[in-house]
C-alpha positions as CSV (number, residue, x, y, z in Angstrom):
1,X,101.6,106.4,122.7
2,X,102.4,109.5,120.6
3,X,101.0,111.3,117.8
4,X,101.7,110.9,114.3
5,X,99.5,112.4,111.2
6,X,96.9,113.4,113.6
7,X,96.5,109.6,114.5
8,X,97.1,107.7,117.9
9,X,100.5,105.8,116.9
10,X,101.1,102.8,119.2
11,X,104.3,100.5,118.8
12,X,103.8,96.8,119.6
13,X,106.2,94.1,119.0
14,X,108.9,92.0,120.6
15,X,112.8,93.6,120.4
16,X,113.3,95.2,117.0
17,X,109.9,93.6,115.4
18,X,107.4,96.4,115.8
19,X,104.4,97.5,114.1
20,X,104.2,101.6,114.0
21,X,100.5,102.9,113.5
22,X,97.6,104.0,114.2
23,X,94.5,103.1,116.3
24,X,91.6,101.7,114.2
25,X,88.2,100.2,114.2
26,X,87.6,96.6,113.4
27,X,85.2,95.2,111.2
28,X,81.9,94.2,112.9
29,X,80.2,96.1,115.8
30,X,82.6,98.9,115.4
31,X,81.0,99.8,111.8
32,X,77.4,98.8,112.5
33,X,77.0,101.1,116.0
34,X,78.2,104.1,114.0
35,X,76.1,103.5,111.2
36,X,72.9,102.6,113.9
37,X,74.5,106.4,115.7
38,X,73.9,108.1,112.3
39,X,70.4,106.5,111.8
40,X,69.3,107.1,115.0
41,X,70.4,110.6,114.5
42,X,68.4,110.8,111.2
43,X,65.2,109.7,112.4
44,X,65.6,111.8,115.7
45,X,66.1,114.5,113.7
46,X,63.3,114.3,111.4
47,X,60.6,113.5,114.0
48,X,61.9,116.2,116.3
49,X,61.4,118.8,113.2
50,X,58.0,117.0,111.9
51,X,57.0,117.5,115.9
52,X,58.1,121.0,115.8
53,X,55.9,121.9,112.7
54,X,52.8,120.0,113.8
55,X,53.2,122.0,117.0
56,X,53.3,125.4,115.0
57,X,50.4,124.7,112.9
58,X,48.5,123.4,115.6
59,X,49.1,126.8,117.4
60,X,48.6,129.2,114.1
61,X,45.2,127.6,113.8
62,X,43.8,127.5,117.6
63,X,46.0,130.1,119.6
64,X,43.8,129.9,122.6
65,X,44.0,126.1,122.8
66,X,46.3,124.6,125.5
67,X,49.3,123.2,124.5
68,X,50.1,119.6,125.4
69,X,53.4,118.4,126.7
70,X,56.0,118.0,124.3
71,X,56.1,114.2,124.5
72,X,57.3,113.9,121.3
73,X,59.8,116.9,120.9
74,X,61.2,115.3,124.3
75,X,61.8,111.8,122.9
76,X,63.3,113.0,119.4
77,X,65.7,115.3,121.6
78,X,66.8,112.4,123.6
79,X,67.1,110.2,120.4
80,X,68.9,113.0,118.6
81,X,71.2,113.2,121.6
82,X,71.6,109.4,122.0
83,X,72.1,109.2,118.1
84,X,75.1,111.8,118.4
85,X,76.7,109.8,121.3
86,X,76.9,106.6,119.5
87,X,77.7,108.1,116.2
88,X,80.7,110.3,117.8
89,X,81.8,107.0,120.4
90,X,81.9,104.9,117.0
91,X,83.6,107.4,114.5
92,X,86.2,106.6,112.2
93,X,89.4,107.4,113.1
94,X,92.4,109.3,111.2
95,X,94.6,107.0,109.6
96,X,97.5,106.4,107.8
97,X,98.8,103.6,106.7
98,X,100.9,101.8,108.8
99,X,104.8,101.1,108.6
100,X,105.4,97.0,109.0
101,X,109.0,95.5,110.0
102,X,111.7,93.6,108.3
103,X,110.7,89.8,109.2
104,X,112.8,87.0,108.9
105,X,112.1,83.7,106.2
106,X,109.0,82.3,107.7
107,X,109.4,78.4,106.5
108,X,112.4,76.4,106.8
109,X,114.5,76.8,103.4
110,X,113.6,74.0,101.4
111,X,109.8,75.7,101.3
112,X,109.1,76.1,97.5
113,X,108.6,79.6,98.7
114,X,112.6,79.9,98.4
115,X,112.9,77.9,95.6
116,X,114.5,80.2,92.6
117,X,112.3,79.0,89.2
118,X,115.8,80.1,86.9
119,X,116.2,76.5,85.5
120,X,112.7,75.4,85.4
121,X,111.5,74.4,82.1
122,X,108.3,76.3,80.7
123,X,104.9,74.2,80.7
124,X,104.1,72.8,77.4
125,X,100.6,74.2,77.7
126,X,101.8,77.7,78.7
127,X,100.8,79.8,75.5
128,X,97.2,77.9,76.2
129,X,97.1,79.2,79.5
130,X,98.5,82.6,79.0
131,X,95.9,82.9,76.2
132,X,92.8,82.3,78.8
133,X,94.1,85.2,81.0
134,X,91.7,88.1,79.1
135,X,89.2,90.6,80.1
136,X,86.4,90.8,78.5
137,X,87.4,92.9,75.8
138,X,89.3,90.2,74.4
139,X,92.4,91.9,75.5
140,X,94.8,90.5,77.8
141,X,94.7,91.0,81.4
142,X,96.9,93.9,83.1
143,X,99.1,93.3,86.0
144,X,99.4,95.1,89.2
145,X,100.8,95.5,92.4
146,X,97.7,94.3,94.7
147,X,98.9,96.8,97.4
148,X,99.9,100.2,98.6
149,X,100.0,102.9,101.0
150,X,97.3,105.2,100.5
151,X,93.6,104.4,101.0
152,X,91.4,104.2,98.1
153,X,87.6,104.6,98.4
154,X,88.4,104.1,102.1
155,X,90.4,101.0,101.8
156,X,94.2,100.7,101.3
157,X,95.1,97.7,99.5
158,X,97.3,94.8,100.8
159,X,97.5,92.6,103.1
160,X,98.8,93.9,107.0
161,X,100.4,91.3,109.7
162,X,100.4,91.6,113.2
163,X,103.6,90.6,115.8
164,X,102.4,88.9,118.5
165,X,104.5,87.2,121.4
166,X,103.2,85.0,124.1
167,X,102.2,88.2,126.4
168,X,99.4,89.0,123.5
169,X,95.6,88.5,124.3
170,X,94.3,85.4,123.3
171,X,90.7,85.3,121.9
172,X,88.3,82.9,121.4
173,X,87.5,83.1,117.6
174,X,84.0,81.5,116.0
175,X,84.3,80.0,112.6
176,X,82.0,79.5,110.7
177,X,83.6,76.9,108.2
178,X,85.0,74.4,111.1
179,X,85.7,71.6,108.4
180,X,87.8,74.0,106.8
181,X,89.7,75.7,109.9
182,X,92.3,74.4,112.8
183,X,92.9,77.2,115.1
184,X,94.3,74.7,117.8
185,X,92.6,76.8,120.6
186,X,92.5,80.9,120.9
187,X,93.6,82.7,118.7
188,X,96.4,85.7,119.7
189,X,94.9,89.5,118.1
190,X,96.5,92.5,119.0
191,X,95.3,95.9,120.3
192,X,95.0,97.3,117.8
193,X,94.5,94.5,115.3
194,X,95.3,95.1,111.4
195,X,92.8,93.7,109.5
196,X,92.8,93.0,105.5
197,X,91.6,96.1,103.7
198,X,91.3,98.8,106.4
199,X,90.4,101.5,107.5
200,X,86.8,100.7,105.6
201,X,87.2,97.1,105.0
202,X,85.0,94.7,102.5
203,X,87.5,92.6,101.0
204,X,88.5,89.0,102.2
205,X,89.5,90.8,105.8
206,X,92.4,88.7,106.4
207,X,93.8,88.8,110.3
208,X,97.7,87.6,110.4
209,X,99.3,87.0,113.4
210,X,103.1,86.8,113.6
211,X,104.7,85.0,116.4
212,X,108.8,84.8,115.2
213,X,109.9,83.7,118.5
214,X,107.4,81.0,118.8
215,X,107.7,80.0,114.9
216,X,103.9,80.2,115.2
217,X,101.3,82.3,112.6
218,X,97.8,82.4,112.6
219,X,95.9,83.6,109.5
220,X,92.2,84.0,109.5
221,X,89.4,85.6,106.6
222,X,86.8,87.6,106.7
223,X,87.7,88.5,110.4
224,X,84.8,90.2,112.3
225,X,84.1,91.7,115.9
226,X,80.9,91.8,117.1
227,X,80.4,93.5,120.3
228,X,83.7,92.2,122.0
229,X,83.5,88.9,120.0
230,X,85.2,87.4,117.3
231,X,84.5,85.4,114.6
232,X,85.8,84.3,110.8
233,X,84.9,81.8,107.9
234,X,87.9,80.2,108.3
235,X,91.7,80.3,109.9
236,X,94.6,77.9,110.4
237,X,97.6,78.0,112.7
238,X,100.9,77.1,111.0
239,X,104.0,75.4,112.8
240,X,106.9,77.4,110.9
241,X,109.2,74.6,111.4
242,X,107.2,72.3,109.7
243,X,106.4,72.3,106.0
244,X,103.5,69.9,106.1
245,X,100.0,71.3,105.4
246,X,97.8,71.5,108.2
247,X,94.5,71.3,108.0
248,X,92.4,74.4,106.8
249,X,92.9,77.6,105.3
250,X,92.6,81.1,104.7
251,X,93.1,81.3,100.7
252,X,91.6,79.7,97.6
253,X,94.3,77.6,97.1
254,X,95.2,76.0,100.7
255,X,98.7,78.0,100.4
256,X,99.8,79.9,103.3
257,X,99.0,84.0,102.5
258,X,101.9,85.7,104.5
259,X,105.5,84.0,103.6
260,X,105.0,84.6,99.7
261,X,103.6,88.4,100.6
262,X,105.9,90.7,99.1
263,X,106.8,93.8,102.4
264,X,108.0,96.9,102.2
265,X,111.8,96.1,103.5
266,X,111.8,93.9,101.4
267,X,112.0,95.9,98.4
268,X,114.4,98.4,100.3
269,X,116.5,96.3,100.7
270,X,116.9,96.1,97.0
271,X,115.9,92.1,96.8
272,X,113.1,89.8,97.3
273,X,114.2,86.6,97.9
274,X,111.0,84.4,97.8
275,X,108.2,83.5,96.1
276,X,105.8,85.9,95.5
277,X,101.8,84.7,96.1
278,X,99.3,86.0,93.2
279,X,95.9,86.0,92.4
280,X,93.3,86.3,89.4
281,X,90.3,86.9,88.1
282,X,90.6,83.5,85.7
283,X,91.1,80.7,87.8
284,X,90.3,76.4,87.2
285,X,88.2,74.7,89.8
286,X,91.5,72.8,88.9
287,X,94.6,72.8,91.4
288,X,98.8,71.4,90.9
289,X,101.3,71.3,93.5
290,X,101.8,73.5,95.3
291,X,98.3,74.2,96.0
292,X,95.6,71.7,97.8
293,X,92.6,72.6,96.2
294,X,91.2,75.6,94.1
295,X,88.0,78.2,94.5
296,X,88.5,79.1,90.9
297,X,85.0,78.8,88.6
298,X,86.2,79.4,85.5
299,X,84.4,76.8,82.4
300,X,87.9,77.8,80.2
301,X,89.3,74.3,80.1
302,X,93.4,76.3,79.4
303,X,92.4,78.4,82.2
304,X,95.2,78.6,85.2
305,X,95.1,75.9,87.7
306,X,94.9,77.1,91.2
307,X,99.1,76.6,92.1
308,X,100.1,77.7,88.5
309,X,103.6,78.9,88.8
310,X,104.2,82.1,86.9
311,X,107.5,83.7,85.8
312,X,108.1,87.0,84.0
313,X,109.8,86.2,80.6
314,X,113.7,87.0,80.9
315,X,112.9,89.2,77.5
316,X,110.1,91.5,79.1
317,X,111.9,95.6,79.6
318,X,112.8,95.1,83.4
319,X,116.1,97.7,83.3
320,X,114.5,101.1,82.8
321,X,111.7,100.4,85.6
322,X,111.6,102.8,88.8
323,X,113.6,101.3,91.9
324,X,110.6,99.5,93.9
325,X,109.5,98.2,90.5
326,X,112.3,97.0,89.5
327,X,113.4,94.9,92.5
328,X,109.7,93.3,92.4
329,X,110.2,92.1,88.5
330,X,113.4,90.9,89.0
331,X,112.1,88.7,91.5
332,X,109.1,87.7,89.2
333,X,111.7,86.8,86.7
334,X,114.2,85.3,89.6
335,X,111.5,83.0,91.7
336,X,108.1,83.8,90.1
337,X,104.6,83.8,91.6
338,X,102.3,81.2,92.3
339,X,98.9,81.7,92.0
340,X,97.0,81.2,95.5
341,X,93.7,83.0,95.1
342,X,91.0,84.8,93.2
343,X,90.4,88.2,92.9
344,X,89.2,90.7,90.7
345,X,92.5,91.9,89.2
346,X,95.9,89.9,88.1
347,X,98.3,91.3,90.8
348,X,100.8,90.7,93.5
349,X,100.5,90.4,97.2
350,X,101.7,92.7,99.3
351,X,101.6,94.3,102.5
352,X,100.1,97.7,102.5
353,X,102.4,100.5,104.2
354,X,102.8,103.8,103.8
355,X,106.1,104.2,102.7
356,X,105.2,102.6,99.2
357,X,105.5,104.9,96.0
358,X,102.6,104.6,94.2
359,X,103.6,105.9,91.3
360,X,106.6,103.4,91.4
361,X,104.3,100.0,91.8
362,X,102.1,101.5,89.1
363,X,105.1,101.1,86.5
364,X,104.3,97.4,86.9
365,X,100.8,98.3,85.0
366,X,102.7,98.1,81.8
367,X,103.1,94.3,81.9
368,X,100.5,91.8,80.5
369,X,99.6,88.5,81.0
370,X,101.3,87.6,77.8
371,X,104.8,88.9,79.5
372,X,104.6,85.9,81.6
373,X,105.0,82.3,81.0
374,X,104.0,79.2,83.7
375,X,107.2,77.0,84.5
376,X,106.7,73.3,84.8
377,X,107.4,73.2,88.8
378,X,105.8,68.8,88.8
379,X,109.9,67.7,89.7
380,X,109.9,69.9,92.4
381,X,107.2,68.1,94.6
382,X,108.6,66.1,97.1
383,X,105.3,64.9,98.3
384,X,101.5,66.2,97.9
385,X,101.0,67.2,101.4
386,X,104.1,69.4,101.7
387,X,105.7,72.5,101.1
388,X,109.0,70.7,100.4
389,X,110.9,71.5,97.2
390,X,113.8,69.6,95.6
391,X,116.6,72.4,95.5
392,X,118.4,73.5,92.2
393,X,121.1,71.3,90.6
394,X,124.2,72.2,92.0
């Protein structure tokens, strides 16, 4: 352990793969017993002041009267003190964003995930779909990178994965949604475990477990601890090797979240070489291959099926774009982005980490909806309950 930013830094991992960060909480009992420390401070407080004044008066107006034992002054002191305990035991700690390693493709490589989109013809009811991507004001929607590496209102945006090898703690996770879930047993979290918008969480808390040597993952929502246990709506374990769909899932769409999240290295490295995962705020209850199924609620009937296929027009300004922008819409315009989940912005998914330029992933802001148009990906399927894609020509 060392010190980095004023944070506990631990490095975890297996060989080269290691995650460099800091200590957090979790969401679940972590939250709640500082929140019941700062309560129990409050109240303390209050009646040990109220108890205080009532004891004053009570003297002003009968000096000669004998006091009684300070009952309650003793019991607001001990729940003051008891209050501060908890508070300071359950504090949240510094943090900076963690720094996640180079991974290796996931899948094997005739996923779609790796499937370039360059000669795929453009849907016949693109413009229609492109058209129902609009805010309310008519106008339509901006697009983002749905990640970074500073927090904002507490939370840092992205989505974090964990390495874990056959030496990591395996915990017994409730779900809540069992029809929708297939864990296959215990489920490996790390120490400390990075959790879908941290350090303040609310968001779909995604837990991703990375085993590389095992060609496992695990990948679970709204991940909570509560009191040393753990629980989730939902989670699936993937077999890497194999490109059928198991059953349950994590996302909206049935797609797996991780292999088509865009990482830090990745972009250093000056190409992403996969599919990159998307979500929306306009979404069809509707879903095409490559997704299962679809969360989306929208009544628009030229809304986006869940498993549209998106790719940034070859005409849109790509050249003059900052470095990390640029390699992330050259792959939008290379292998595209599928849509795999709802959420309240149209915008990429990505792993938070700390080495992101803002500023850079904020030129991507000056693209639209209308700078995109959805490929007709049906000739790729090679059968509804798998990830297989039929190659390029060639």
């Amino acid at each position: 352990m060392t010190v980095w930013g004023g944070a506990a830094v631990l490095f975890r991992g297996s060989g080269e793969l290691e995650v460099v960060g800091p200590a957090v909480r979790v969401p679940g009992s972590d939250q709640f017993m500082f929140l019941v420390g700062l309560l129990w401070l409050l109240v303390g407080v209050v009646t040990l002041l109220v108890a205080l004044v009532v004891r004053s008066l009570r003297h002003r107006r009968d000096p000669g009267r004998p006091r009684r034992p300070p009952v309650v002054v003793g019991i607001s002191t001990v729940v003051v003190l008891l209050g501060v305990g908890v508070a300071v035991a359950n504090r949240p700690l510094p943090f900076e964003a963690p720094e996640f390693p180079a991974l290796p493709r996931l899948f094997p490589e005739s996923s779609f995930f790796y499937r370039p989109v360059a000669d795929l013809p453009v849907r016949s009811d693109s413009a229609a779909t492109i058209g129902a991507l609009r805010g309310p004001d008519g106008a339509p929607l901006q697009f983002r990178a749905g990640f970074g590496g500073v927090p904002y209102n507490n939370i840092v945006f992205g989505v974090p994965f964990n390495i874990v090898t056959d030496s990591t703690p395996r915990e017994q996770v409730r779900v809540t949604d069992p029809a929708n879930s297939s864990l296959g047993g215990p489920v490996p979290i790390t120490d400390p475990a990075y959790i879908e918008s941290f350090p303040g969480y609310g968001y779909d808390n995604h837990y991703v477990g990375v085993d590389v040597d095992a060609g496992r993952m695990w990948e679970l929502i709204s991940t909570r601890r509560w009191f040393g246990h753990w629980s989730a709506l939902s989670g699936v374990q993937w077999d890497l090797s194999d490109l059928r769909y198991p059953k349950g899932t994590s996302t909206g769409s049935g797609l797996p979240l991780f292999p088509g999240t865009v990482t830090y290295d990745q972009v250093a490295s000056g190409t992403v070489d996969h599919v990159i995962v998307a979500a929306g705020p306009v979404n069809s209850p509707r879903s095409v291959w490559p997704a299962r199924f679809s969360d989306g609620t929208s009544t628009d009937p030229s809304a986006p099926a869940m498993g549209s296929w998106f790719r940034l027009r070859a005409d849109a300004p790509v050249a003059d774009l900052p470095p990390q922008a640029r390699v992330l819409a050259t792959a939008l315009q290379r292998f595209g982005m599928v849509l795999s989940d709802t959420a309240t912005t149209f915008s990429l998914r990505g792993t938070p980490d700390r080495r992101w330029d803002v500023a850079q992933l904020a030129a991507l802001e000056r693209f639209t909806a209308d700078d995109f148009e959805v490929v007709d990906a049906s000739a790729l399927m090679v059968a509804p309950d798998s990830m297989e894609a039929v190659p390029p020509p060639g």
